[in-house]
C-alpha positions in Angstrom: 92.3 139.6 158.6 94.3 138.1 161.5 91.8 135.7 162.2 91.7 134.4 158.5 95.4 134.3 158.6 95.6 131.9 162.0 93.2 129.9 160.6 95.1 129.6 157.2 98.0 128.9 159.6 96.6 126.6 161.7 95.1 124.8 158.3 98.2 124.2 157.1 100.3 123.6 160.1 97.6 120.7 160.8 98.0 119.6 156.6 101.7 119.6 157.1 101.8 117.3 160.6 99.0 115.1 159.1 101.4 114.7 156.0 104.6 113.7 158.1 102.7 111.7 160.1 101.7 109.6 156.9 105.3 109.1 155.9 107.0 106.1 157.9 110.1 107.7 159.4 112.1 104.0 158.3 110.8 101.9 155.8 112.2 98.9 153.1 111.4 99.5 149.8 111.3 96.5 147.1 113.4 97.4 144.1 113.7 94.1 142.4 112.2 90.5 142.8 113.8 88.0 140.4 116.4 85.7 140.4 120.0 86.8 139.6 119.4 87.1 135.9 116.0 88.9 136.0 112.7 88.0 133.9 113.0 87.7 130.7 116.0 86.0 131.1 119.1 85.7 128.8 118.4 82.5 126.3 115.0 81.9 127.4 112.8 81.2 124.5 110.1 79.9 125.9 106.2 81.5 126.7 107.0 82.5 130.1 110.1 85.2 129.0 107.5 85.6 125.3 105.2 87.5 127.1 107.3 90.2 128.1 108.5 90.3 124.7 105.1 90.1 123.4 104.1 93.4 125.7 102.0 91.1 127.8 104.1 91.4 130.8 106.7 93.8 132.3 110.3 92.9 133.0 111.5 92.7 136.5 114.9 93.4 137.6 116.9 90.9 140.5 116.1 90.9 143.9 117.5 94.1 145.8 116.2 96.2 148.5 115.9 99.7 149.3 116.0 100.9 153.2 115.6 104.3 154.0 115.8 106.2 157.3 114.1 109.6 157.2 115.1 110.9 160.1 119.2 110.7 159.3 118.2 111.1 155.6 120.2 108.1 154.9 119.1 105.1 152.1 121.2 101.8 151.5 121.0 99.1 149.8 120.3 95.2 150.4 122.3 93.3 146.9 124.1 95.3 144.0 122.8 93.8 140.9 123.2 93.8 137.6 120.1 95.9 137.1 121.8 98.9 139.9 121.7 101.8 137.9 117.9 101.5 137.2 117.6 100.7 140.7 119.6 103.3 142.4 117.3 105.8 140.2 114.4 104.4 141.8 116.1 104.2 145.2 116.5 108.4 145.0 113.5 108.8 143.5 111.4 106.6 145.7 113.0 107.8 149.1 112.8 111.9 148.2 116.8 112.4 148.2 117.6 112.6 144.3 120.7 114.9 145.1 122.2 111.3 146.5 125.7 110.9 144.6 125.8 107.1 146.1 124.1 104.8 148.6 125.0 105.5 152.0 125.9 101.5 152.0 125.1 98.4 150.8 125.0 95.1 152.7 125.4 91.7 150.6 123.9 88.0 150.2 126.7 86.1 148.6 129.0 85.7 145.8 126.5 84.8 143.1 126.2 87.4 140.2 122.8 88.6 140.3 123.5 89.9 144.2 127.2 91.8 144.0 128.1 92.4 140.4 126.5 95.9 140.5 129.1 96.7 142.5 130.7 97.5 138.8 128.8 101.0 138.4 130.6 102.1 141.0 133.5 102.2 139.4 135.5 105.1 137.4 134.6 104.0 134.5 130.6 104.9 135.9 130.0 106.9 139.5 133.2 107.3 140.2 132.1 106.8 143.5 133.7 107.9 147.0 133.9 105.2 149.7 130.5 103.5 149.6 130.4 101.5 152.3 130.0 97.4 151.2 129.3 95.2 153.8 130.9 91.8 153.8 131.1 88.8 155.7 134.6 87.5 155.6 135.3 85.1 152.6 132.6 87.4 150.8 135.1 90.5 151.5 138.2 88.6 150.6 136.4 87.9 147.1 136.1 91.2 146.6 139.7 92.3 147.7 141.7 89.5 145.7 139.7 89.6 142.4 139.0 92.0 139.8 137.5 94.0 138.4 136.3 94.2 142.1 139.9 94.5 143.5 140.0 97.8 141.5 137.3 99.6 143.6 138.8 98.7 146.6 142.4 100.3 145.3 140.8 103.0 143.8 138.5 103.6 147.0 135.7 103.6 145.3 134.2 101.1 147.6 134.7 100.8 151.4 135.1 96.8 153.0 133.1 97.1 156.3 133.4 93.7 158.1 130.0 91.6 159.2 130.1 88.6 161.0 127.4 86.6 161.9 124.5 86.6 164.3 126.5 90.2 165.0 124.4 93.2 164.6 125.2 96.5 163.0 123.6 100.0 164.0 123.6 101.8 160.9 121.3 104.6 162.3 120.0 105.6 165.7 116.6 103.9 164.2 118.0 101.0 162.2 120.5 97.9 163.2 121.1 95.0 160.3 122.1 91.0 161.8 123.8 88.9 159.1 122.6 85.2 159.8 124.6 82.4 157.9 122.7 80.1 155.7 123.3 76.8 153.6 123.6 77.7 149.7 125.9 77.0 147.0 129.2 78.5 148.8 131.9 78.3 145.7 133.2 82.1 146.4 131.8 82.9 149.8 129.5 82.2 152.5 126.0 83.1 152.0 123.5 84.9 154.8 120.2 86.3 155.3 119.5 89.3 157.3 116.9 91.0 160.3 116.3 94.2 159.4 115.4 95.8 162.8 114.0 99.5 163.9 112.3 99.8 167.7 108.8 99.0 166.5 109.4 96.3 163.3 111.3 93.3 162.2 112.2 91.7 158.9 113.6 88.9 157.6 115.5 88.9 154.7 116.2 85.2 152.6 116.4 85.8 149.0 118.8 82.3 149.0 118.9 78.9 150.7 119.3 75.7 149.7 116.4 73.6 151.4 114.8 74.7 154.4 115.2 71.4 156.5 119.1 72.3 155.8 119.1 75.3 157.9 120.2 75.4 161.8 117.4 77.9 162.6 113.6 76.7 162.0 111.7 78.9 159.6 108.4 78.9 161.3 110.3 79.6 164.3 111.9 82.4 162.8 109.0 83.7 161.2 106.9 84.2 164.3 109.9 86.2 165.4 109.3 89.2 162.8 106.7 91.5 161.3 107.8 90.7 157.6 109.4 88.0 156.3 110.9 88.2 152.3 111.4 84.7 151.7 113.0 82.1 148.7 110.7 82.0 146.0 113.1 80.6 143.1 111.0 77.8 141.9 107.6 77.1 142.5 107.8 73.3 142.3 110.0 70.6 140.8 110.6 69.9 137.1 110.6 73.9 136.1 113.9 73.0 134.6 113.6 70.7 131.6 117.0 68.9 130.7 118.4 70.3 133.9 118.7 68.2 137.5 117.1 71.0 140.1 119.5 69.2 142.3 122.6 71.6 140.9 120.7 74.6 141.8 118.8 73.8 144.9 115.7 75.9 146.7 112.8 75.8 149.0 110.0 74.9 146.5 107.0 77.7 147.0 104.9 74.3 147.7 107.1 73.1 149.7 106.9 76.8 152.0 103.6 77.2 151.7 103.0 73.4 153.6 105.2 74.6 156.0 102.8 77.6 157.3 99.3 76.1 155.5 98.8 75.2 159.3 99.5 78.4 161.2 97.0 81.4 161.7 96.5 83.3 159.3 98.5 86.9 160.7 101.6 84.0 160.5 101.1 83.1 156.9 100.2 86.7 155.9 104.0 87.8 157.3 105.6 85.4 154.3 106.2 87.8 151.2 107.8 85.7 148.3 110.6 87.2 146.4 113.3 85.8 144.3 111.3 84.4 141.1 113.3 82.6 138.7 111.7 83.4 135.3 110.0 79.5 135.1 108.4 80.4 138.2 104.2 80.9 137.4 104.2 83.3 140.4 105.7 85.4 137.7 103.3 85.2 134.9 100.3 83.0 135.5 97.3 84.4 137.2 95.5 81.2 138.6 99.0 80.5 140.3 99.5 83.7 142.1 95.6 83.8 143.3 96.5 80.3 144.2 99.2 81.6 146.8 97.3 84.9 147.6 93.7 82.8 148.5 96.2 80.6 150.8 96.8 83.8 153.2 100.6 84.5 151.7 101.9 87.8 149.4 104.3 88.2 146.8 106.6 90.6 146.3 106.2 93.5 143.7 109.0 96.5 142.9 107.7 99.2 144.5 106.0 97.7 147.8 107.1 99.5 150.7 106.7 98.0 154.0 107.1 100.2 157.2 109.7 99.6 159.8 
């Protein structure tokens, strides 16, 4: 009977280790992957936001990641969009701590709606929430501070300002440090940045926005060889997705345009570039030739739900 019982012990003692072994102690988890107004989007009445409509395809909400740490048992979140509540549910779901109240911080892009104004459900009038750390770069925070309805979770401390500033890390967790890098983007209420996501093992880079990418100080292949992942601007696929609008008002690395940039580089380079950030015109979204276009060319594309070990 003893030796049954060892055994049983042993069996599931090995089970248990094998199990935890399995589970990445810090990972990213994608939790959205359009552009700020998600797909469908508001007004659309064309095929692309149809099929959703038409059951053919399923709605996805705006960019945001998920980043949890295991060991400290500690989640946050990268954008607060208009789809957080849905979002945050998947985020305590997803990472195995339900019993979460709040995020245990949120870091953000830029002042453009579909990246900070989910920042609204943590309000009294929702969460009620206690100090949530929000970290800011400096015009970014100042938005937040001298306008409502944002002003109002500051007062009310529902939110907490932590200062970034760029090209300076911050070690949220023994595991995990976050880098805010600045990057050129339609700046009307604050700056705009990308981030490295860093544990001791893994790196990724984080640019759901940016203008061009011959506009940036950094080079992007450079950059890339630098990381492990790399979730990159995927707004448009290529010019004239916008009829009766100039894509000059709302500029953006075409995918094209990216995927010349690497089309040269080995293939473990090209496989790194994961494209996120779909505006609703974008094919990558809905059209299956397109996206085995991108695939067969060595690159990936986001879906909610990947999770990508740190």
């Amino acid at each position: 009977m003893r030796l049954i019982l060892g055994s049983l012990l042993l069996l599931f003692s090995c089970s248990e280790t094998k199990h935890l072994l399995d589970t990445p102690a810090c990972f990213v988890t994608i939790l959205g992957i359009a552009q700020d107004g998600g797909y469908p989007h508001a007004g659309c009445q064309r095929q692309c936001c149809n099929l959703v409509y038409q059951g053919r395809r399923k709605p996805k909400q705006p960019v945001c990641l998920g980043l949890i740490d295991r060991g400290t048992k500690q989640i946050f979140m990268l954008e607060a969009t208009p789809g957080f509540s849905e979002q945050w549910r998947q985020l305590q779901t997803g990472s195995g701590y339900a019993d979460k109240k709040a995020p245990d911080g949120i870091f953000l892009t830029h002042a453009h709606i579909g990246h900070y104004a989910g920042l609204m459900q943590l309000g009294r009038e929702v969460m009620g929430a206690k100090n949530v750390p929000v970290w800011a770069m400096p015009r970014m925070a100042e938005f937040l501070r001298q306008n409502g309805p944002w002003s109002q979770l500051v007062s009310l401390k529902n939110i907490e300002i932590k200062p970034l500033q760029r090209d300076s890390a911050v070690q949220i967790t023994p595991q995990l440090r976050i880098t805010p890098f600045q990057v050129p983007h339609r700046d009307e209420f604050s700056e705009t940045v990308g981030y490295t996501i860093e544990s001791p093992s893994k790196k990724l880079l984080f640019i759901p926005d940016i203008d061009k990418w011959e506009k940036w100080q950094s080079n992007v292949v450079e950059e890339v060889r630098k990381v492990d992942y790399a979730l990159v601007d995927a707004t448009f696929y290529q010019d004239g997705e916008l009829p009766g609008r100039s894509i000059k008002e709302v500029p953006h690395p075409f995918v094209e345009e990216t995927m010349r940039l690497f089309e040269h580089l080995p293939a473990a380079e090209r496989a790194k570039i994961i494209f996120i950030h779909f505006n609703h015109t974008n094919p990558l979204l809905w059209d299956e030739p397109t996206r085995k276009k991108v695939e067969q060319a060595g690159f990936k594309l986001a879906e909610e739900g990947m999770q990508l070990a740190l």
